[in-house]
N, C-alpha and C positions, 0 to 999 in steps of 0.2 A: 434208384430214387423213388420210383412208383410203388414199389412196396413198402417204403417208410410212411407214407400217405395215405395206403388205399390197403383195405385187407379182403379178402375173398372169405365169404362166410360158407360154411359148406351147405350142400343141398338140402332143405328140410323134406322133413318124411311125407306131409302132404306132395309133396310132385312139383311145389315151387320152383318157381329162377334159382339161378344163386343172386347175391344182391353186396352190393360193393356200399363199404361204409368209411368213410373220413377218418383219418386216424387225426394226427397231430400237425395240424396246416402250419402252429406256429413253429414248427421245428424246418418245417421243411422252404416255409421263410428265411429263416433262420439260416441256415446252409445254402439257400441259391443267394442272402448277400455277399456270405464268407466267398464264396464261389465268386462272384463279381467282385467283391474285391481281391482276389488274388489273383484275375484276371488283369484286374488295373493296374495293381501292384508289375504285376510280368513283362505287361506292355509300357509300362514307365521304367523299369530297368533295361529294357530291351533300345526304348529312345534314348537314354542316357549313354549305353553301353553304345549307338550308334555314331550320339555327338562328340566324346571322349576319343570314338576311332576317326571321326572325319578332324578334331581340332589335334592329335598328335602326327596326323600324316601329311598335312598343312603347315605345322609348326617344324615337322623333320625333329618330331620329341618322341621316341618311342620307348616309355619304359615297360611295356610290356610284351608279351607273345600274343597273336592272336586266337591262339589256340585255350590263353590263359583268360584274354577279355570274354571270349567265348563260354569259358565257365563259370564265369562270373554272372551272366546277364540266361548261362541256360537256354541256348539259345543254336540253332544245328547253321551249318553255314548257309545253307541254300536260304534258310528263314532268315537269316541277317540279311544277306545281299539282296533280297526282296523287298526288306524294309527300306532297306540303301539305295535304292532304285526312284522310292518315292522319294528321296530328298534331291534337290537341286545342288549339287555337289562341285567343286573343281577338276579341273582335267585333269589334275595330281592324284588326287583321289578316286579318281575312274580308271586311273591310267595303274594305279595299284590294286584294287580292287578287281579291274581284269585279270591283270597278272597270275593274284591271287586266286581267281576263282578258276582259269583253265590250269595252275598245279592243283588243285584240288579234282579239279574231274578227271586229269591224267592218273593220280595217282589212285582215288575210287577204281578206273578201271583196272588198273594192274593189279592193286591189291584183289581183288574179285576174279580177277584171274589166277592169280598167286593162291588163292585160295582153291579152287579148283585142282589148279593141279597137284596140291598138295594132297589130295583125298587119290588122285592116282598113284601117290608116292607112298602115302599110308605113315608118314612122319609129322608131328607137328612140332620136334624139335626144327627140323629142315626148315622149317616153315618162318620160324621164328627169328634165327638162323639168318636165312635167305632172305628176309622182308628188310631188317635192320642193315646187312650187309647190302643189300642193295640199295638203301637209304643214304647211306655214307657213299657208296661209287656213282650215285646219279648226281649229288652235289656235286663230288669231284671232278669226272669224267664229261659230262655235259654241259655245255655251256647254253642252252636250250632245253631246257629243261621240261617241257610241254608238248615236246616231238613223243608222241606215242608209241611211234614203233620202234625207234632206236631206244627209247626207255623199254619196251618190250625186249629188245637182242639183246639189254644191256642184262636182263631181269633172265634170262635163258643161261646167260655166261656166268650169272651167278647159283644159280641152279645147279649146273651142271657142275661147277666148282664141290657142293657139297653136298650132292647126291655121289658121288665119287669119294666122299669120306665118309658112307652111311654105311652101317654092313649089312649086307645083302638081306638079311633077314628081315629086315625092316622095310623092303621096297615090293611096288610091287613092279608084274610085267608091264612094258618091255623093258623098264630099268632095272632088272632084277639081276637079267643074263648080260646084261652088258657094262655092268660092273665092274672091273678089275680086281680084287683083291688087293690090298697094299702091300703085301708082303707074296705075291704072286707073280714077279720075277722070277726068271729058267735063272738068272745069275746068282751067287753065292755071296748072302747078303755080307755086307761089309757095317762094322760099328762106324758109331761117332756120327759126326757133319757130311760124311762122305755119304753113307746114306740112307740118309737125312736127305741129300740135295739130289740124290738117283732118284726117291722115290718120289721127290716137290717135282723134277722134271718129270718124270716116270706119267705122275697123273695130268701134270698141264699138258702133255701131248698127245695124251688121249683122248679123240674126237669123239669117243663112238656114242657115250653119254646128248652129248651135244646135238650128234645126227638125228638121234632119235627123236630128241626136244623138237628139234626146228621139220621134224617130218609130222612130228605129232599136229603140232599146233603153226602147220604153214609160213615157215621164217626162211628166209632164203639162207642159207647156209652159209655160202660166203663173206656174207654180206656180218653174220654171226661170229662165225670162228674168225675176222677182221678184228668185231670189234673184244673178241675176246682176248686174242695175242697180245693187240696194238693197245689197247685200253685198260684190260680189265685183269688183267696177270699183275701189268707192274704197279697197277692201284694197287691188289692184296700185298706184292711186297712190300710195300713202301708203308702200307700196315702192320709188317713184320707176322702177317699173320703165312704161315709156313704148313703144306698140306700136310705131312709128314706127324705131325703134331695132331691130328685131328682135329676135330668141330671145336672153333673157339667158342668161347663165355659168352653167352649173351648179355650177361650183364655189363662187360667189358665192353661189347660193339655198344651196345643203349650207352654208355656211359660218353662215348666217342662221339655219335650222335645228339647227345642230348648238350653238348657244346656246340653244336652246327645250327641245331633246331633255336637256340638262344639267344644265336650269333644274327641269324636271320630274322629271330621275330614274328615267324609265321606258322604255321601249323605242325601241328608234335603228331607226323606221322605215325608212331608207334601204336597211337590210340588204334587203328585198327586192325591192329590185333584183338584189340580188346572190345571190338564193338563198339567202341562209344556211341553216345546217343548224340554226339552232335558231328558222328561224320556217317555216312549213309553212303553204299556200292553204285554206281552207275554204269549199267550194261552197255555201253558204247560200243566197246573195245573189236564184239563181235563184227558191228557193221564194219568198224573203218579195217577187218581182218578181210572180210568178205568184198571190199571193194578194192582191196589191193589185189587178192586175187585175180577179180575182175581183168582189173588191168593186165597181170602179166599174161592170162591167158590172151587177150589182144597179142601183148605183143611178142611172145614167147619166139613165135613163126618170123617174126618181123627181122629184117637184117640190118647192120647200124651201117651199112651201105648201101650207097644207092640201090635200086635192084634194076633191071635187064631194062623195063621198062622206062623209069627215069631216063635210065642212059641212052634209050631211045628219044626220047622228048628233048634232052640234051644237045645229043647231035643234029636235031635237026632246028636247032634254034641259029640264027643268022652266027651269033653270037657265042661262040657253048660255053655254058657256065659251069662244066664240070667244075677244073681246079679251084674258080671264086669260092664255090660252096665247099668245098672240100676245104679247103685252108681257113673259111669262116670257120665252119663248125670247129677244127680243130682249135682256131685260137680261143673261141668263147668257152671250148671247153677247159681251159686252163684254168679262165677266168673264174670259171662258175664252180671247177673244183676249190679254187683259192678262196673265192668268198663263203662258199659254203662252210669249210672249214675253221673260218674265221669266224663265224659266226655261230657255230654248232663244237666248234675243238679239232682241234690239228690232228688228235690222232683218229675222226671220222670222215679224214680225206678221201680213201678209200670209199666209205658209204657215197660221197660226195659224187665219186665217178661213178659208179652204180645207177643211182638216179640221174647223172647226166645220160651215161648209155640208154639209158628208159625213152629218155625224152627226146633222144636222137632218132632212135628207132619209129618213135611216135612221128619226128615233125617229117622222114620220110616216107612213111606212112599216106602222113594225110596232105602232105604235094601230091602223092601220087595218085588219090583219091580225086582231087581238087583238079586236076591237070585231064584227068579223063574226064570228066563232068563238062568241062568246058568244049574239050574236043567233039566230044557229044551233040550240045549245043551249039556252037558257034562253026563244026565241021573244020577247025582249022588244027595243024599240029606245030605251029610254030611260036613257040612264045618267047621268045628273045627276050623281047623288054620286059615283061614279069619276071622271068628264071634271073636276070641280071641285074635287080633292084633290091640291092644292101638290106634295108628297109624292109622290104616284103617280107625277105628270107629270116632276118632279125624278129620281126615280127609276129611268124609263125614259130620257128624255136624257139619263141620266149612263150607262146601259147601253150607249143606241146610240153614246156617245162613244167608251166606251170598247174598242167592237168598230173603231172608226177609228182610235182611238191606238195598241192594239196592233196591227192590219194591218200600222199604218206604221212598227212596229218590230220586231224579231228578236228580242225576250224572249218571245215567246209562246211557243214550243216549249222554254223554259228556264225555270226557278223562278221567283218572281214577289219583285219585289224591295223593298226597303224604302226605297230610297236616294231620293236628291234628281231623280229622272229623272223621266219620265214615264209611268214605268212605275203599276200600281194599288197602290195605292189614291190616285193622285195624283189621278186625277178626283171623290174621292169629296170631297176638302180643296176644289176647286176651285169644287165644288157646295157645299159647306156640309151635307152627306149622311153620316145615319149608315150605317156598313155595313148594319145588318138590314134597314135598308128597303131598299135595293140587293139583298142577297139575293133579296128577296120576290120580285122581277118577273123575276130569273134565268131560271127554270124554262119562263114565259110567254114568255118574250123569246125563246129557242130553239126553242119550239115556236111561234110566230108567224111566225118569217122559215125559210122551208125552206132557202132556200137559204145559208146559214151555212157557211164551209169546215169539217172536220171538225177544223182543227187551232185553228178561232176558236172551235169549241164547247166544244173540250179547254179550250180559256183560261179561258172563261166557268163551266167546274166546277170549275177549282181558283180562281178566285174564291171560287165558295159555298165550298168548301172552307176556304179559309184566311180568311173571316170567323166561319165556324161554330167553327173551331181558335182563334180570339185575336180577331180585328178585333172581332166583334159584342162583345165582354164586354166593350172597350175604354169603350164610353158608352151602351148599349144595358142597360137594365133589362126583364127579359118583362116582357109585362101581366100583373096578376092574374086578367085575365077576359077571357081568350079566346075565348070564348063570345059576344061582342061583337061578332066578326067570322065572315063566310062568304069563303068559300076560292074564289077562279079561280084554278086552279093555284095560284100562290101572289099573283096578287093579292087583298087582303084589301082586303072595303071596309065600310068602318061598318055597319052594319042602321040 
């Protein structure tokens, strides 16, 4: 703009300045109104395109995609929900709007992932391929769809699907050598259906693709080839899509999808592929990769049994609470497998027990941490009436759950949510646990396990936070006589 205004005269032969002279002020009037008004213009289609989304999601009118209002008004999501923020809006519409905005950050992160590892595969048909295919089995297969790392395992089992129909020439190391060949059978190929269905078995039972992924980019492997058998096989059949056959159409998967993306009304993932300018990558993925870590290195060592020690504390309680606890945890774990399931899909039961085993290992963990501390302090080794209080024990396994259930999701760094997810206070329904007693062992539970990442600590204070704010008055009446109880940090245990 400075130079439509301002010209640079060159240096005169005397040894002068140079000297700046006016060019055409009315022009350049002229163009900062055009300029303000098409800033007006932008910011009034952007309000309209705001009130149009908040009066159709209120009415339960949706004739359109938000992906399509979005193009309409020009407008990238995060800058919408910004503006959506200023308006005083209904629970409906915050309550969709959340929804909408953690699939959108899940999916940024995967795609930026997916992206990446496509540059180690050196294919961008795979890419293509693999983003839409994976598009269609997160709708299907999840019923949670905002779980980042089970959309990660789910994003690996598709991979690995069709980097096994890539040939080899096209890959790089270490997917190169671990290839199969499809016509690389010792047996003596056979025509027709027959195989056809040797070689669709032949590659779905071939891990080695797999191992490599989940060694590459840290996925626990069982946890992977799970949901690959249980979930992600009989999805592609039921697509009829058949390996034997090779890399299907993309135009055919977009076309499958683009009935799902229509049916829902919400963002036409495909766009990034293409970069669009109204969806933009969010590097997340890495942290919530690097704090799951975190955690197993805890608790790798850790055993989902008591260890020597407990069982010392145990016997020498008036009381021993071995079998209580042992028959607890077993039965919650039922529990916790069933609802999870239910709430994430039946065939991620298995994942379901996984992260119970986590959480086991964690809550005996941090008794055992908790139990020395006291002994320390207090010089006594008998804790009868703590080790045999329903409650207590309830209390803490619902704690160390729920430092596994958020690892394993991306809303720990973000407000803590009310919705149908797995987010908290889901564990507390799960447990049959009023919040204050969950409070109580907060404080304890942080200062027992040192090593807690500092962003799983921040979690665990606006827990107490937001039971102290609403949860606790929910079903929680104080005792009248406090007095009743003495204080370890904050566990309280009868006199």
């Amino acid at each position: 703009m400075l130079s439509k205004w301002m010209r640079l005269h060159p240096k005169r032969e005397g040894g002068g300045e140079k000297s700046l002279e006016l060019g055409n002020t009315e022009e350049v009037v002229r163009e900062r109104k055009e300029n303000e008004d098409e800033g007006y213009i932008q910011k009034k289609k952007e309000l309209w395109g705001i009130c149009i989304f908040i009066a159709a999601v209120d009415l339960d009118e949706m004739p359109f995609t938000f992906t399509e209002l979005q193009k309409s008004i020009e407008t990238s999501v995060y800058k919408f929900f910004d503006l959506l923020k200023e308006i005083d809006t209904s629970t409906k519409v915050d309550n969709v709007m959340s929804r909408l905005l953690k699939k959108y950050n899940v999916l940024c992160a995967l795609y930026s992932k997916l992206e990446r590892i496509s540059t180690e595969i050196n294919s961008m048909l795979v890419l293509k391929v693999s983003w839409i295919t994976f598009l269609l089995a997160k709708g299907e297969v999840l019923q949670v769809e905002d779980d980042l790392v089970i959309s990660f395992q789910l994003m690996l089992c598709v991979l690995d699907y069709f980097i096994k129909l890539s040939p080899p020439a096209l890959l790089k190391e270490p997917y190169k050598t671990a290839v199969i060949p499809i016509n690389g059978s010792p047996r003596t190929p056979r025509r027709g259906q027959n195989r056809s269905a040797r070689i669709a078995k032949q590659l779905e039972n071939d891990t080695r693709i797999i191992e490599v992924l989940c060694k590459e980019h840290e996925c626990n492997i069982d946890e992977v080839k799970n949901v690959y058998f249980k979930n992600f096989i009989p999805f592609m059949n039921s697509l009829g899509i058949v390996a034997s056959n090779g890399l299907p159409e993309v135009e055919s998967l977009s076309k499958q999808y683009e009935e799902i993306y229509l049916k829902n009304k919400d963002l036409d993932a495909r766009l990034f592929l293409d970069h669009d300018k109204t969806l933009q990558a969010d590097p997340t993925d890495r942290t919530v990769m690097n704090t799951i870590q975190q955690l197993m290195m805890i608790l790798n060592s850790a055993s989902d049994q008591p260890s020597e020690n407990l069982i010392s504390y145990f016997n020498n309680c008036t009381v021993n609470p071995k079998e209580s606890i042992l028959k607890r945890v077993k039965n919650i774990g039922h529990i916790f497998k069933e609802k999870f399931a239910k709430a994430v899909g039946q065939g991620c039961i298995e994942i379901g027990s996984q992260r119970y085993k986590l959480g086991v290992r964690l809550y005996y963990r941090v008794m055992e941490s908790m139990l020395k501390s006291e002994e320390e302090r207090l010089s006594i080794q008998n804790f009868s009436k703590l080790l045999n209080d329903d409650i207590f024990h309830k209390s803490l396994l619902a704690c160390a759950l729920e430092v596994v259930m958020a690892t394993y999701s991306r809303s720990t760094s973000q407000n803590l949510d009310t919705g149908t997810d797995l987010s908290f206070p889901w564990i507390l329904n799960v447990l049959n646990l009023k919040a204050f007693d969950f409070y109580k062992v907060i404080e304890s539970f942080i200062k027992a396990e040192a090593n807690l990442t500092r962003e799983m600590i921040k979690h665990l204070e606006r827990c107490e936070h937001r039971i102290m704010e609403s949860l606790a008055w929910l079903s929680f009446i104080m005792p009248a006589d406090e007095k009743r109880f003495i204080n370890i940090g904050r566990i309280h245990i009868m006199q």
